[in-house]
Rosetta silent file (secondary structure, phi, psi, omega in degrees, C-alpha in Angstrom):
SEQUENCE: XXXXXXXXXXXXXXXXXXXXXXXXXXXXXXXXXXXXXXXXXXXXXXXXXXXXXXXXXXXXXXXXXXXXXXXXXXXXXXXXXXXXXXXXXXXXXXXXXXXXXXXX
SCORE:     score description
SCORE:     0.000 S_00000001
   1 L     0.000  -42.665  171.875   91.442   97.531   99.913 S_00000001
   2 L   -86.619 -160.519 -167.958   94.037   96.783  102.609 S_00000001
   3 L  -116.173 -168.314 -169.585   93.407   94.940  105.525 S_00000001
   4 H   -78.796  -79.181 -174.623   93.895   96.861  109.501 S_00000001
   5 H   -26.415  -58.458  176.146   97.188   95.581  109.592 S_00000001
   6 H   -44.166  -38.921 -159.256   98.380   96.145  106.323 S_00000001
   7 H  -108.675   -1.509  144.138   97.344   99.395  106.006 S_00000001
   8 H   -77.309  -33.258  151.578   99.109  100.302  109.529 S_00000001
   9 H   -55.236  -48.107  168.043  102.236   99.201  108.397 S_00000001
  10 H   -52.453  -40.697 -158.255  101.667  101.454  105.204 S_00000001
  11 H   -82.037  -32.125 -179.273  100.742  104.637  107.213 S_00000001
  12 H   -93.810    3.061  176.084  103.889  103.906  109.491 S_00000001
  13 H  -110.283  -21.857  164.332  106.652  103.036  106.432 S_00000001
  14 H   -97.634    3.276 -178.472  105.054  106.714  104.922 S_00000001
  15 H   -85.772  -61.994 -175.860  105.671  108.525  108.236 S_00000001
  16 H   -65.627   -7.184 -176.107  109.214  107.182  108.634 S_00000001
  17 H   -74.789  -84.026 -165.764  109.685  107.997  104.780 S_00000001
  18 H   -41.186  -22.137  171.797  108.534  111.867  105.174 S_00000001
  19 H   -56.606  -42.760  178.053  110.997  112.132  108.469 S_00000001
  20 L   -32.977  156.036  164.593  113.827  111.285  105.688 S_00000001
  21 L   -85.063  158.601  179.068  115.652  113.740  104.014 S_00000001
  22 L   -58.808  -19.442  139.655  113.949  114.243  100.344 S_00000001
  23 L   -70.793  -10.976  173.208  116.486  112.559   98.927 S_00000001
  24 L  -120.291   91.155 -179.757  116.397  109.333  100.599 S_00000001
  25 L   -99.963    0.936 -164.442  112.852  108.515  100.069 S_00000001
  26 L  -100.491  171.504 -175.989  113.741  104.370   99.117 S_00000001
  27 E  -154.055  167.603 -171.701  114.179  102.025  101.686 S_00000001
  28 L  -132.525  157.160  157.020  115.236   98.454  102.291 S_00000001
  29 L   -27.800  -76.818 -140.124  113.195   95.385  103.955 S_00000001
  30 H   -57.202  -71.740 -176.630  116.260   95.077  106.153 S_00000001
  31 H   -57.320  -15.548 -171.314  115.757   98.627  107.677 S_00000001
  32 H   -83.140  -49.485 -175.378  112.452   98.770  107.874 S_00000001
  33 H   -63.891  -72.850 -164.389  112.178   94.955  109.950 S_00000001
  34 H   -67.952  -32.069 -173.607  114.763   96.643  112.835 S_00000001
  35 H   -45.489  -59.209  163.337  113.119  100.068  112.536 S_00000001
  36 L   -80.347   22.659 -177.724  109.363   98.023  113.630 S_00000001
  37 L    31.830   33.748 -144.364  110.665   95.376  115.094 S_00000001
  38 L  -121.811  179.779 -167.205  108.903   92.667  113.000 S_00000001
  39 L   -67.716   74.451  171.267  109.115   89.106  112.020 S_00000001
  40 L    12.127  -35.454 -179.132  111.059   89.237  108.476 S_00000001
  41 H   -78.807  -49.045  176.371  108.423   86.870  107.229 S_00000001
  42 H   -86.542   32.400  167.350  105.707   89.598  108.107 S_00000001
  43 H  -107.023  -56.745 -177.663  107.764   92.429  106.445 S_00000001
  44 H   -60.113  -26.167 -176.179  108.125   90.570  103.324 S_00000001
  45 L   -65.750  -57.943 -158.960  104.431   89.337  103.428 S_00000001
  46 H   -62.293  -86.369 -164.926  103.504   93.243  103.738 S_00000001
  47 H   -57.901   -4.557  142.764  105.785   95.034  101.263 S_00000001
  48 H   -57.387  -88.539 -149.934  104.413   91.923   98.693 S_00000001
  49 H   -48.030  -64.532 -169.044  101.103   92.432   99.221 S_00000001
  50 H   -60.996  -40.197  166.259  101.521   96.215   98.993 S_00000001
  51 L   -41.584  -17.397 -157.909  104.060   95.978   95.672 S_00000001
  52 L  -109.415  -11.985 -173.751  101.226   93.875   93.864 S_00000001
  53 L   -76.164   -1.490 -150.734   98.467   96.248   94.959 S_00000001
  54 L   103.318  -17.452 -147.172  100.448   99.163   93.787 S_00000001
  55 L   -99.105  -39.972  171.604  101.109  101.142   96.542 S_00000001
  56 L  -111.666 -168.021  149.435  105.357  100.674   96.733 S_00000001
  57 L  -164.167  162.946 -176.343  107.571   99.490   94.061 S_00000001
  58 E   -83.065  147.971  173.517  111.044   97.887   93.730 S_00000001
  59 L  -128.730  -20.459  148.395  113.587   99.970   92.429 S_00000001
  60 L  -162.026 -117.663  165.571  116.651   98.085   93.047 S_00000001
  61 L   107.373 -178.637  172.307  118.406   95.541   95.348 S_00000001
  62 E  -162.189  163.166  165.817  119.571   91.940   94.859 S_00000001
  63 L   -41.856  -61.813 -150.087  118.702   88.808   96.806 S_00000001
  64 L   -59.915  -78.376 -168.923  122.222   88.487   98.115 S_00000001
  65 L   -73.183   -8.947  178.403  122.193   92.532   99.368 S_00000001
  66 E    98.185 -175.820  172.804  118.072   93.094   99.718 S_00000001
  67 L  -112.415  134.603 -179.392  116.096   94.936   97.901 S_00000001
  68 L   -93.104  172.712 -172.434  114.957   98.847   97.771 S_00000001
  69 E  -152.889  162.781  169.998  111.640  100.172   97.499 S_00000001
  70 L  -155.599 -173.256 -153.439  110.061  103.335   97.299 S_00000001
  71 L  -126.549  132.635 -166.360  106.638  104.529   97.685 S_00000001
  72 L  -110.676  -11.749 -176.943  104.247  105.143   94.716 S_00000001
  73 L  -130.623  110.183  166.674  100.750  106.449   96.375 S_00000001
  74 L   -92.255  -20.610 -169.415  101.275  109.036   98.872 S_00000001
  75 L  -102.349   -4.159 -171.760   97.835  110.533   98.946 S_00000001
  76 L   -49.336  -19.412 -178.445   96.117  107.387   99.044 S_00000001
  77 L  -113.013  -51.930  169.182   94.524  107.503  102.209 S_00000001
  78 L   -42.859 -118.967  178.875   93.424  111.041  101.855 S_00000001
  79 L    29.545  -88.923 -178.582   91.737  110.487   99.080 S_00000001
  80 L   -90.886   43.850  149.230   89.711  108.102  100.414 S_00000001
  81 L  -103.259   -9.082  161.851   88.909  109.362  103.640 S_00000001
  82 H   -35.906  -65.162 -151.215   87.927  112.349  100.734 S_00000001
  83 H   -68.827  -46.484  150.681   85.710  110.173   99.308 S_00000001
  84 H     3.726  -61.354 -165.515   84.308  108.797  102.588 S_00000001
  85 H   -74.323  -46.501  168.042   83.639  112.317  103.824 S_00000001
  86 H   -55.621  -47.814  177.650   81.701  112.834  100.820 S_00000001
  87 H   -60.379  -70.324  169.199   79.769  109.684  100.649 S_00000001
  88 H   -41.498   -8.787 -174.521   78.572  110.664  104.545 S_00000001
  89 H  -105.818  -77.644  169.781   77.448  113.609  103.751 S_00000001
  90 H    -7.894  -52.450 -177.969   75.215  112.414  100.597 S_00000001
  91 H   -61.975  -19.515 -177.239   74.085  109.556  103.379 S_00000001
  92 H   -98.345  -28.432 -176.927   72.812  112.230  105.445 S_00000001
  93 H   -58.760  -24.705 -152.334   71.213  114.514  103.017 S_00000001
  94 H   -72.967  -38.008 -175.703   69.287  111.558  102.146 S_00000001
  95 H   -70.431  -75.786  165.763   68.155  110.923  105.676 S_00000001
  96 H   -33.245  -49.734  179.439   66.939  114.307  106.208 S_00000001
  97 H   -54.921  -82.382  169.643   65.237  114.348  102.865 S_00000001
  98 H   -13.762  -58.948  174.017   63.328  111.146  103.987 S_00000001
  99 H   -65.162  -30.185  142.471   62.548  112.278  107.391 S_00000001
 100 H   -40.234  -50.745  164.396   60.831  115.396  105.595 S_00000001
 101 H   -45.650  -84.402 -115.600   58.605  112.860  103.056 S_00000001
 102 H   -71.964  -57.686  141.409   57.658  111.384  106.189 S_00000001
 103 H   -34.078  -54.687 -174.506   56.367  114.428  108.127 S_00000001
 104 L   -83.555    0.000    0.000   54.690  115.440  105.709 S_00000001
């Protein structure tokens, strides 16, 4: 569902989250753009994209002072390298099974 980029930016906004203490798990735009070093425009594009997909959400903020966020799918990439891992295996049984008809 996300794109290469997108979903490198995700993997590297939950890495700097889990360094946090467990109490500061929310974050602002602001810190996050000097943390990565990125264009403001492609921070905002990103933490959009990911807010409508689900993935963050806002939790408070203002224009004037930014906005916080926090992070709603942590397992999200497990998961589907789960399901992946699963899928690959099925793809192989299948292959063998075939290659047996075939012989035979």
């Amino acid at each position: 569902e996300l794109s290469g980029n997108l979903r490198q930016f995700f993997e590297i906004l939950k890495a700097q989250m889990v360094a946090k203490a467990e109490s500061q798990r929310s974050f602002f735009a602001k810190d996050i753009r000097q943390l990565l070093r990125l264009n403001p425009m492609t921070v905002n594009r990103h933490l959009r994209d990911l807010e409508q997909r689900g993935y963050i959400s806002q939790i408070g903020g203002n224009r004037k002072t930014g906005y916080e966020y926090q992070i709603e799918l942590w397992q999200e990439y497990s998961d589907l390298q789960n399901s992946i891992n699963i899928m690959d295996a099925n793809l192989e049984e299948l292959r063998k099974k075939e290659k047996e008809a075939s012989i035979t």
